[in-house]
VEXDREN-2710 file (C-alpha; in Angstrom, 1 decimal):
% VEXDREN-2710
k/r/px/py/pz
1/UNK/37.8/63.8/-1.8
2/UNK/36.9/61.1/0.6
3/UNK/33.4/62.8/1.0
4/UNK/33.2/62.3/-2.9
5/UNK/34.1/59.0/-3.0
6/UNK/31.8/57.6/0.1
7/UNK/29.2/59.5/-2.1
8/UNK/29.7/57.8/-5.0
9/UNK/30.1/54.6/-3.5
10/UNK/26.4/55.2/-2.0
11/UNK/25.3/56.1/-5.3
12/UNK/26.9/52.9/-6.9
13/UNK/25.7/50.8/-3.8
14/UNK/21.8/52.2/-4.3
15/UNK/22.0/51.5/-7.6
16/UNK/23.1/48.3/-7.8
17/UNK/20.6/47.0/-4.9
18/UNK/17.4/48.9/-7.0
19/UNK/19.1/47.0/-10.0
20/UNK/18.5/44.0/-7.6
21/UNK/15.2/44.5/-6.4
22/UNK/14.0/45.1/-9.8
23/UNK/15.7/42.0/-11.2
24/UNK/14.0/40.1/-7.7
25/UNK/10.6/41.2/-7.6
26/UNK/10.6/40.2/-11.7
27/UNK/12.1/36.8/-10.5
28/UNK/8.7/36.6/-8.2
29/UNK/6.8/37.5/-10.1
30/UNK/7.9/34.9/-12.8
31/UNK/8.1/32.5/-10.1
32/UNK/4.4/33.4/-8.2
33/UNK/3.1/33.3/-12.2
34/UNK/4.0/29.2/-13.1
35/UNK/3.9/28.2/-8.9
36/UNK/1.8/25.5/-8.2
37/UNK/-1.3/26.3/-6.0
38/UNK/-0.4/24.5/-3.3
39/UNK/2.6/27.2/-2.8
40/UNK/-0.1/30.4/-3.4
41/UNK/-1.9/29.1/-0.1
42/UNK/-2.4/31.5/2.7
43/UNK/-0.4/32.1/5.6
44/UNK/-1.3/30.4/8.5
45/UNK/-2.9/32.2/11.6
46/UNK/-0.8/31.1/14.4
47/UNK/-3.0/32.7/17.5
48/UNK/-6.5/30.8/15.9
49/UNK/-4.7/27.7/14.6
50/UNK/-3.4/27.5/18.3
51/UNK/-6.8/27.9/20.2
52/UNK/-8.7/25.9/17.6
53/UNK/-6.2/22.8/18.0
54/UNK/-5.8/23.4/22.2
55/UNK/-10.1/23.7/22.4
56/UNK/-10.3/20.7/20.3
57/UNK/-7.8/18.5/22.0
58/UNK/-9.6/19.9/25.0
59/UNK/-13.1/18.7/24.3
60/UNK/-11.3/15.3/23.6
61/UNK/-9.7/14.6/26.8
62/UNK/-13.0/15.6/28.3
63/UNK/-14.7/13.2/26.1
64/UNK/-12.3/10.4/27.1
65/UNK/-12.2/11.1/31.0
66/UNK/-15.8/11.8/31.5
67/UNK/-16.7/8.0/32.6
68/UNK/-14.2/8.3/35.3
69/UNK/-16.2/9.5/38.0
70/UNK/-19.0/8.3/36.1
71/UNK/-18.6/5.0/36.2
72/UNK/-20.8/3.9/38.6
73/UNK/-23.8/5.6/37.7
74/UNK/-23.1/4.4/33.9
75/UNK/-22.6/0.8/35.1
76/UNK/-25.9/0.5/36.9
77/UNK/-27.7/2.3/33.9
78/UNK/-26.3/-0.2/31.7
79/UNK/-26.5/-3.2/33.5
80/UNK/-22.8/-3.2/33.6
81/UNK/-20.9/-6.2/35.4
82/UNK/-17.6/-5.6/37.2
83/UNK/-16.0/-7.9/34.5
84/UNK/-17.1/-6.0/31.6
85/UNK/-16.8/-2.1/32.8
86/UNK/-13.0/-1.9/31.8
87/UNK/-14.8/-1.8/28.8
88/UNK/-16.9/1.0/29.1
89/UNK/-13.2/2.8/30.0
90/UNK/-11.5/1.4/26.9
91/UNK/-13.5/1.8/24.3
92/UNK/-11.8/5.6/23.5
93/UNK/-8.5/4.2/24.4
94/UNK/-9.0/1.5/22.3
95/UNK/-10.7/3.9/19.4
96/UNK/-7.7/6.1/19.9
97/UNK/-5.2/3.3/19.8
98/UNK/-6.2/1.6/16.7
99/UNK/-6.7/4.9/14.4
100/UNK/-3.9/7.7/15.4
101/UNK/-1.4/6.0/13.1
102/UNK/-3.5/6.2/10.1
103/UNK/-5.1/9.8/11.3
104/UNK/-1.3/11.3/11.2
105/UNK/-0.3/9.6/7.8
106/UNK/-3.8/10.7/6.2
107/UNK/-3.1/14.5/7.9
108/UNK/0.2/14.5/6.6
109/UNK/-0.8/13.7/3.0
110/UNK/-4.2/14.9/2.3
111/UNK/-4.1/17.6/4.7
112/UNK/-4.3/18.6/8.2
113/UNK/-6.8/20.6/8.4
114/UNK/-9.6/18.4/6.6
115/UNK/-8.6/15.6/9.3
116/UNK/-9.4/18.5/11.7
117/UNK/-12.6/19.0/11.0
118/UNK/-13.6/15.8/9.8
119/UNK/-12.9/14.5/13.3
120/UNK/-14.7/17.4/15.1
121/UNK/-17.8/16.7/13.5
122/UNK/-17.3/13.0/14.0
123/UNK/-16.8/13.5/17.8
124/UNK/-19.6/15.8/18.2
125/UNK/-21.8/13.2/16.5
126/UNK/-20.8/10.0/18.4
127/UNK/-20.5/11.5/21.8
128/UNK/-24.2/12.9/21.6
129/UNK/-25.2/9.6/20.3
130/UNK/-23.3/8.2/23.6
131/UNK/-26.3/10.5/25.4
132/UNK/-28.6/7.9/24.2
133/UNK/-27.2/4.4/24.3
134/UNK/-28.9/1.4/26.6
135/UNK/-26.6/-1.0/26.8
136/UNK/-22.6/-1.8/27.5
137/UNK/-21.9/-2.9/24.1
138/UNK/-23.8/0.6/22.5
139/UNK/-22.2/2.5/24.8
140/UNK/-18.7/0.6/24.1
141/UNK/-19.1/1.1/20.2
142/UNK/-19.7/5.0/20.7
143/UNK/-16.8/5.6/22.9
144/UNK/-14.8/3.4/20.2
145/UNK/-16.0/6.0/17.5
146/UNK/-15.3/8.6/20.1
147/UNK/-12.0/7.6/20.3
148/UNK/-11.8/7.1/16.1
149/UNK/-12.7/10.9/16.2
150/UNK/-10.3/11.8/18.3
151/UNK/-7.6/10.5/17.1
152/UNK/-7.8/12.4/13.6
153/UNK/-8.1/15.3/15.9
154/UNK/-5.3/14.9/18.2
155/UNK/-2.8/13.5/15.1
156/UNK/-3.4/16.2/12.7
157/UNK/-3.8/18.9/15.5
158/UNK/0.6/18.7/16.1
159/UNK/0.8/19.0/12.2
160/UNK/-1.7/22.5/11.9
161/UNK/0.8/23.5/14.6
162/UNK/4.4/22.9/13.5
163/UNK/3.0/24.6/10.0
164/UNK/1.8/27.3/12.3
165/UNK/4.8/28.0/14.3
166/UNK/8.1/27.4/11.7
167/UNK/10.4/28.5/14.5
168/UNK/12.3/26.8/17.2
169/UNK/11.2/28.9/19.7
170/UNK/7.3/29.4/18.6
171/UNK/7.0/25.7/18.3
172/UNK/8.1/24.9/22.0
173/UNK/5.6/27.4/23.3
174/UNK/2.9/26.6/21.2
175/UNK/3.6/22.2/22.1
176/UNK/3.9/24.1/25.5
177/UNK/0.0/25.1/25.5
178/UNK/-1.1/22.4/23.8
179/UNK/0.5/19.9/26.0
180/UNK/-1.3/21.7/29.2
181/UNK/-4.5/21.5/27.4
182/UNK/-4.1/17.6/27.6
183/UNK/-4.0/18.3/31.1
184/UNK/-6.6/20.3/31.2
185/UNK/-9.1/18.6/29.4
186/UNK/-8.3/15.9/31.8
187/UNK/-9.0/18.1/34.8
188/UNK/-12.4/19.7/33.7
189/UNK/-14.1/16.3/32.3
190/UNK/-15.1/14.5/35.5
191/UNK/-15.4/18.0/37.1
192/UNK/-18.7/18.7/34.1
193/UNK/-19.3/15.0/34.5
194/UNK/-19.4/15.1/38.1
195/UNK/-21.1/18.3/38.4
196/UNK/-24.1/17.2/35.7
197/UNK/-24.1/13.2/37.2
198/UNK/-25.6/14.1/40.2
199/UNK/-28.5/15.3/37.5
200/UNK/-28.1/13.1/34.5
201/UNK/-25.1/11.6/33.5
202/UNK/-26.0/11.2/29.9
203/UNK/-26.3/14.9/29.7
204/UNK/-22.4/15.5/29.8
205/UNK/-22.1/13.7/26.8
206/UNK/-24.9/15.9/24.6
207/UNK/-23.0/19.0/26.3
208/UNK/-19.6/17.9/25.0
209/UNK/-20.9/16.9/21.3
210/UNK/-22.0/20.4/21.3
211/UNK/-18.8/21.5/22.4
212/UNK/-17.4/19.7/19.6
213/UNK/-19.1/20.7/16.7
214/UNK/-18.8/24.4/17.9
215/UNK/-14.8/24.1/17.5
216/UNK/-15.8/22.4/14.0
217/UNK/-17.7/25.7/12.9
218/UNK/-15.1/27.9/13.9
219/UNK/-12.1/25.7/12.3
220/UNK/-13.9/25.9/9.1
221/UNK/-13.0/30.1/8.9
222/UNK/-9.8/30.0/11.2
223/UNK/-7.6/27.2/10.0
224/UNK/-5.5/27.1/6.8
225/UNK/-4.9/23.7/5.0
226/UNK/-1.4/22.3/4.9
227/UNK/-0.3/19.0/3.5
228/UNK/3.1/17.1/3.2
229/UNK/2.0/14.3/0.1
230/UNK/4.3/11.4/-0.4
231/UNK/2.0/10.1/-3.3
232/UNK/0.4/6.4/-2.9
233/UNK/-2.7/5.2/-1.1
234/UNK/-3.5/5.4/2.1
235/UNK/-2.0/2.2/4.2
236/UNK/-5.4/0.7/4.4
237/UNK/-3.8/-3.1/5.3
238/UNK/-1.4/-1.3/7.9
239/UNK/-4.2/0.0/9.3
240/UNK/-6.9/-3.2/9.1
241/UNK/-3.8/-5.3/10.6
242/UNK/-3.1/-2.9/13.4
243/UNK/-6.6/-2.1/14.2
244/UNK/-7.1/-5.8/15.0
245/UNK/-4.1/-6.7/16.8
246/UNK/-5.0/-4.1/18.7
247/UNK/-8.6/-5.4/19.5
248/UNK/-7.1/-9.2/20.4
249/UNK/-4.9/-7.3/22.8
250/UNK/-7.4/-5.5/24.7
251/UNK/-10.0/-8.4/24.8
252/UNK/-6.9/-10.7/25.9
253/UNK/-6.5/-8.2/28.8
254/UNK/-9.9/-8.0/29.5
255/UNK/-11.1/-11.5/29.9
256/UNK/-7.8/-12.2/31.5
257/UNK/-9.4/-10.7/34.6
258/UNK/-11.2/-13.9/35.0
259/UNK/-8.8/-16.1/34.6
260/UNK/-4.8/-16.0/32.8
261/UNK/-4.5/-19.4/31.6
262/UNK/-8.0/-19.9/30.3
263/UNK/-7.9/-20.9/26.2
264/UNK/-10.0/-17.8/24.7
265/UNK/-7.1/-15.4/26.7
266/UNK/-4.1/-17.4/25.1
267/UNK/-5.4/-17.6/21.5
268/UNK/-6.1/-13.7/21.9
269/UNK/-2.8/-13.1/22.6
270/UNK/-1.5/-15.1/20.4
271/UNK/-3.8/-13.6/17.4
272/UNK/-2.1/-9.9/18.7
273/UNK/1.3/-11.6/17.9
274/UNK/0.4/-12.5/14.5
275/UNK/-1.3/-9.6/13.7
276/UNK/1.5/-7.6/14.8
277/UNK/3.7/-9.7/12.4
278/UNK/1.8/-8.9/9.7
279/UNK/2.0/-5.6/10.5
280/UNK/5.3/-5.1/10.4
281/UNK/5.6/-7.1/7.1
282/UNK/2.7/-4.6/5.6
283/UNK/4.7/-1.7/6.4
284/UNK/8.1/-2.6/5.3
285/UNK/6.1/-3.7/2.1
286/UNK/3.8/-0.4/2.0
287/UNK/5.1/2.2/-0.6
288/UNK/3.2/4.9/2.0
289/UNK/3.5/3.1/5.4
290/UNK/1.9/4.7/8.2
291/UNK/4.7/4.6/10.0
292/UNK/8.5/4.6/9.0
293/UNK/9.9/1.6/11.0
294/UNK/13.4/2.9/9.7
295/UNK/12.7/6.0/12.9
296/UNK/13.2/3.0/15.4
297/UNK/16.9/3.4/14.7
298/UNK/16.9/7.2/16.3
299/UNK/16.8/7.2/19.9
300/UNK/14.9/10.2/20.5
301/UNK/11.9/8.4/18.4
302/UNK/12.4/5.6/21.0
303/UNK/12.7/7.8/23.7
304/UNK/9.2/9.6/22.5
305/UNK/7.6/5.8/22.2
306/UNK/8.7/4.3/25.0
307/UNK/7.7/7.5/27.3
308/UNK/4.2/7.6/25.7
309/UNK/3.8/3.8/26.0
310/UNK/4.3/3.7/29.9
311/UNK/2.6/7.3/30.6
312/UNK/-0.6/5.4/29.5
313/UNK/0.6/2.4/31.3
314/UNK/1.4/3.8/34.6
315/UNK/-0.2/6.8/34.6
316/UNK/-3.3/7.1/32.8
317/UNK/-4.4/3.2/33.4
318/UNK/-4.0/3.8/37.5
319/UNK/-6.3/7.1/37.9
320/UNK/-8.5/6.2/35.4
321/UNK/-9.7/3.4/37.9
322/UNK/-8.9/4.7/41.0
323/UNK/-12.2/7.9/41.0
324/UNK/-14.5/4.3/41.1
325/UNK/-12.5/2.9/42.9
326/UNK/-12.8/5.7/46.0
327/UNK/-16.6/6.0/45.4
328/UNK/-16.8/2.6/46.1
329/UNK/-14.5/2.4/49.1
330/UNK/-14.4/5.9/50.6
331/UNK/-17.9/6.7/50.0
332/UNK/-17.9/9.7/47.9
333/UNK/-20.2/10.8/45.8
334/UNK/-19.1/12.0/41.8
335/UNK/-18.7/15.3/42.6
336/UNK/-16.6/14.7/45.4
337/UNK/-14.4/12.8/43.6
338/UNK/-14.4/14.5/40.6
339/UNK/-13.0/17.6/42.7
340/UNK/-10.5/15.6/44.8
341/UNK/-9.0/14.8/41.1
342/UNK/-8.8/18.0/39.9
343/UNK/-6.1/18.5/42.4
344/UNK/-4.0/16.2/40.2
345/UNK/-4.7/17.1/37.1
346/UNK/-5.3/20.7/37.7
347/UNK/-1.5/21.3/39.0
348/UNK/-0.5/19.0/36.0
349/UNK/-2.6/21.6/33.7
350/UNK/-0.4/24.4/35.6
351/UNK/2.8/22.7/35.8
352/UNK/2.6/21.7/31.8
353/UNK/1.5/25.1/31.1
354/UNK/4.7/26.8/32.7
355/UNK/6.9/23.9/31.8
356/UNK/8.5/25.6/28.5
357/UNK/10.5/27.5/30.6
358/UNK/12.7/24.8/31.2
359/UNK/13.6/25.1/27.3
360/UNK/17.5/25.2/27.5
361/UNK/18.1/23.9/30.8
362/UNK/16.5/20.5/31.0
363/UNK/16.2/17.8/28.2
364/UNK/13.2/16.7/27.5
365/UNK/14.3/13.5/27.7
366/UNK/15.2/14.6/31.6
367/UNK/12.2/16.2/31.9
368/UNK/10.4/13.0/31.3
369/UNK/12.8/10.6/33.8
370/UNK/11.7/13.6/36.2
371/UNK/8.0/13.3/35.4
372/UNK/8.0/9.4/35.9
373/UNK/10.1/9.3/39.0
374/UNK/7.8/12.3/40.4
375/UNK/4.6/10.3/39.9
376/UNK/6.5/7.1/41.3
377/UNK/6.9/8.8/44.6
378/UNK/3.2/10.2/44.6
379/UNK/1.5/7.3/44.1
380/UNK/3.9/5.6/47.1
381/UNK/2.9/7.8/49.6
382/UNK/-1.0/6.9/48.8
383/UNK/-0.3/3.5/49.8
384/UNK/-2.6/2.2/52.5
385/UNK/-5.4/5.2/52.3
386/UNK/-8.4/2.6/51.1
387/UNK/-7.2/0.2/53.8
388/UNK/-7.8/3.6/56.1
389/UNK/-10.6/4.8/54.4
390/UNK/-9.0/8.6/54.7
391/UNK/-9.1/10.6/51.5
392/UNK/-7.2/13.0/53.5
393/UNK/-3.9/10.6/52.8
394/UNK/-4.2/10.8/49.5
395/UNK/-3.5/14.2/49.0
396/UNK/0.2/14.5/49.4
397/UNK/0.6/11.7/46.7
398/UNK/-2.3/13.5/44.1
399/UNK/-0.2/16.6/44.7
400/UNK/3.5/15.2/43.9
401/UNK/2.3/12.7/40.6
402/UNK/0.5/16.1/39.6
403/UNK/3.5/17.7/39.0
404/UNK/5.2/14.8/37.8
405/UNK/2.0/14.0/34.7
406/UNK/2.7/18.1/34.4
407/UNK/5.9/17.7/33.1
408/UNK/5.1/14.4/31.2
409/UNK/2.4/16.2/29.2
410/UNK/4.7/18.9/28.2
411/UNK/7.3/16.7/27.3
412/UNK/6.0/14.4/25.4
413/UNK/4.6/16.6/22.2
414/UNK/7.5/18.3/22.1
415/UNK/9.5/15.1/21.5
416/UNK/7.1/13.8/19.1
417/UNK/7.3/16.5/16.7
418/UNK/11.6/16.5/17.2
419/UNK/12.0/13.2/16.5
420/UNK/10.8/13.5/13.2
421/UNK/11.1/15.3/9.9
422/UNK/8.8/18.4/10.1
423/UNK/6.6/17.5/7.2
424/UNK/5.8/13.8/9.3
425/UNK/4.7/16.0/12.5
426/UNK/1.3/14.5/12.7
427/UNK/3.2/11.1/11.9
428/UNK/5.1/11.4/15.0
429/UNK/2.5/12.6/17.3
430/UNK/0.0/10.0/16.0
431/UNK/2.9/7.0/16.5
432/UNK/3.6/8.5/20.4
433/UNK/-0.4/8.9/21.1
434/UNK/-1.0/5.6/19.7
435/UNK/1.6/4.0/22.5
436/UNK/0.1/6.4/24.9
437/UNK/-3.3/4.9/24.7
438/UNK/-1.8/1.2/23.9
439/UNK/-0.8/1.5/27.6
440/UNK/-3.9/3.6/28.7
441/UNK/-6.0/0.1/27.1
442/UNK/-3.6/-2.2/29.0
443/UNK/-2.9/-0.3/32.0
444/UNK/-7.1/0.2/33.0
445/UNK/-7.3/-3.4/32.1
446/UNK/-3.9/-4.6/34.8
447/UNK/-5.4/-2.0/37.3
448/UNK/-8.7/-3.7/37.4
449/UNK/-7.8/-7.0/37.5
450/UNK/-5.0/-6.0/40.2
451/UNK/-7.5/-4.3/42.5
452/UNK/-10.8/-7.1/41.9
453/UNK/-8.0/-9.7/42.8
454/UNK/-8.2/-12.3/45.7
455/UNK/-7.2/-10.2/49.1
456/UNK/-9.7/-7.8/49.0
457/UNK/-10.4/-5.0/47.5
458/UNK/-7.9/-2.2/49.6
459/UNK/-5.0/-5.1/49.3
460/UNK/-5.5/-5.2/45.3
461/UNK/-5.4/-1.4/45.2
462/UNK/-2.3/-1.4/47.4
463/UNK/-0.9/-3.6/44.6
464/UNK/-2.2/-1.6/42.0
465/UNK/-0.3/1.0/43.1
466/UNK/2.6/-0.8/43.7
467/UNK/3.2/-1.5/40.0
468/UNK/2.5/1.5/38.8
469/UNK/5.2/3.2/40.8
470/UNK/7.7/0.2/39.4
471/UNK/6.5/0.9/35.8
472/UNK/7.0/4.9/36.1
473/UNK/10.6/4.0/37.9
474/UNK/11.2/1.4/35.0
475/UNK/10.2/3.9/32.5
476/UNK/12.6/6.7/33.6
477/UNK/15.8/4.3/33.4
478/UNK/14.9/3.5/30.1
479/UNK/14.3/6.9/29.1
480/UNK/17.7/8.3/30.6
481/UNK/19.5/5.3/29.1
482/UNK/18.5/6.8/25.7
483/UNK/20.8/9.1/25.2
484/UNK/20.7/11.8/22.7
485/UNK/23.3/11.3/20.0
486/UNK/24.4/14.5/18.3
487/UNK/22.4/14.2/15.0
488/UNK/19.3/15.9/15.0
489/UNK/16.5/14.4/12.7
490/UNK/15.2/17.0/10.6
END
């Protein structure tokens, strides 16, 4: 009797779930018949989208560090004075700074993919036409456009990404690879430049455009569009004010080398203030602002900010500088230098690479105080090597601020896309990257003027050095003193 009854409550229980997959499938089948197209999109390919957006970012990095160990050879080509070669540094920075806002917001709501390739192509294009340029000021407009390119690339490359990888756990290891890819883009562009300067310098930059427009033809079959519209224009006002403030700031930083209190260097600065005044009032006006000032309330948003802001101060302005700076002091040659560096950022490309298995057992919020406070205690021990003239000293130091940028690259994309709604991912990463390269501007600009100061040149590096430790220490109390409330922005 029991047998009967489990049979007939199988028989009841098959029957009523065929009953319900008939009645499903005709429910999606209504639904897939009056969907909009947006919803009948593809899938997304997670392995391609992932290599695409990691080879892109990549080729950027390269792009952007390539002048380091450069910089010499570029400077005498050009006619380039000491006064004016923080701009042949800044000009991506600057490029980057000024356009990763509006990249994210114009990823986010006409869609991530176009942005993609649109800025593939645009870096191929400029960085070739960098090949050919004669002067400082030609040269400083293409790495500006460089930097323009990149910045659509590196914004909307987060958002392909978060579509890709819906889960928890496939998002951390996918920001995981990316993040090292920062790293290692870093590590292999002054090892091609180096390798190709003691040839051509100019010839990196045709080799890299090519690069670029490679990744553009393969993203074209690879990636799948995805979009997050809000409706509105596009905050061109935001973006005009920002894009200028931006400019008075790095000029004021730059002339400032020869002189604080001179009149051009004050009304700079005090144009940036305005024009970040404006800026704000633009975006609490703007029906679509590029960013959403409300975020400043959540602390991991400030967290991902203020992290990004002094990475490029601390970090990325001191060892951008510092491969001329040993050429010129220490006698090395490009390639020489260029593989000395690679000790740094190679373990960073390693450590950021590995990094995601800390998921669960350190913040990233502690990952980054660790990063900072790790890069701190690097760059101490190199004080005194110039004054020496011993690249041998350096090495401890390259090797412990390594690690540190290691976990500072892994960290920081991860935050950016979890301190944010998921459909504002390439928001997020834009408003972190822009910071990040707001410092990178500011920090080349301080290291210069530190090291070309009265006291000589192994004193100013010394000092040079100095701060940058005190920003990275600065940096990490600020970033523990944010403490993760218990809400989760989502």
């Amino acid at each position: 009797m029991a047998q009967l009854d489990r049979t007939a409550v199988t028989r009841s229980t098959t029957s009523t779930a065929s009953a319900a997959s008939t009645t499903s499938t005709a429910s999606k089948a209504s639904t897939a018949s009056t969907a909009p197209p947006a919803l009948e999109a593809p899938a997304p390919r997670a392995a391609p989208t992932l290599a695409l957006t990691s080879a892109a970012t990549a080729v950027a990095l390269m792009t952007y560090t390539a002048p380091v160990v450069t910089l010499p050879d570029t400077a005498a080509a050009l006619h380039t004075s000491v006064s004016a070669q923080a701009w042949l540094l800044n000009g991506t920075p600057l490029g980057l700074a000024a356009l990763l806002l509006v990249a994210g917001s114009l990823a986010d709501d006409y869609g991530r993919r176009r942005i993609f390739l649109a800025g593939t192509v645009a870096l191929g294009i400029t960085t070739a036409l960098g090949a050919l340029a004669n002067s400082t000021w030609l040269f400083t407009l293409t790495r500006v456009a460089q930097g323009a390119a990149s910045a659509a690339i590196l914004a909307s490359s987060l958002g392909l990404i978060v579509h890709a990888f819906p889960t928890a756990r496939g998002r951390l290891h996918a920001t995981g690879v990316w993040g090292a890819f920062v790293s290692g883009g870093i590590a292999v562009g002054p090892l091609l430049a180096g390798a190709i300067a003691e040839w051509n310098w100019r010839v990196a930059y045709a080799v890299l455009g090519a690069a670029a427009l490679i990744v553009a033809l393969l993203g074209t079959r690879a990636l799948t569009e995805s979009r997050a519209p809000r409706g509105g224009r596009p905050d061109l006002a935001g973006a005009l004010t920002f894009g200028l403030a931006l400019v008075a700031l790095v000029a004021a930083l730059t002339f400032g080398r020869d002189g604080w209190l001179r009149a051009p260097v004050g009304l700079l600065l005090v144009a940036f203030l305005a024009l970040m005044a404006m800026f704000v009032v633009v975006e609490l006006r703007a029906r679509t602002p590029m960013i959403d000032l409300a975020l400043l309330r959540h602390r991991r948003f400030l967290a991902s900010s203020v992290s990004g802001l002094f990475t490029g101060l601390a970090v990325i302005g001191l060892f951008s500088f510092l491969p001329a700076l040993f050429q010129r002091t220490l006698g090395l040659s490009a390639i020489d230098t260029a593989w000395l560096f690679l000790l740094w950022s190679g373990l960073s490309f390693v450590v950021a690479l590995q990094a995601r298995r800390l998921a669960g057992r350190v913040s990233p919020r502690h990952q980054l105080a660790l990063g900072f406070a790790l890069h701190a205690v690097g760059v101490l021990t190199m004080l005194g090597a110039v004054d020496a003239g011993s690249w041998t000293r350096l090495l401890p130091g390259f090797v412990i601020s390594g690690v540190g940028s290691g976990l500072l690259n892994a960290a920081l994309p991860l935050l950016a896309v979890e301190s944010v709604p998921a459909t504002r991912a390439a928001m997020g990463s834009g408003a972190q990257q822009t910071l990040r390269y707001i410092g990178s501007c500011a920090g080349v600009a301080l290291t210069i003027a530190l090291v070309t100061s009265t006291g000589g040149v192994a004193h100013g590096a010394d000092i040079a050095i100095g701060v940058s430790a005190g920003l990275a220490v600065v940096a990490a109390a600020i970033v523990l003193g944010l403490r993760e409330r218990t809400e989760h922005v989502r």
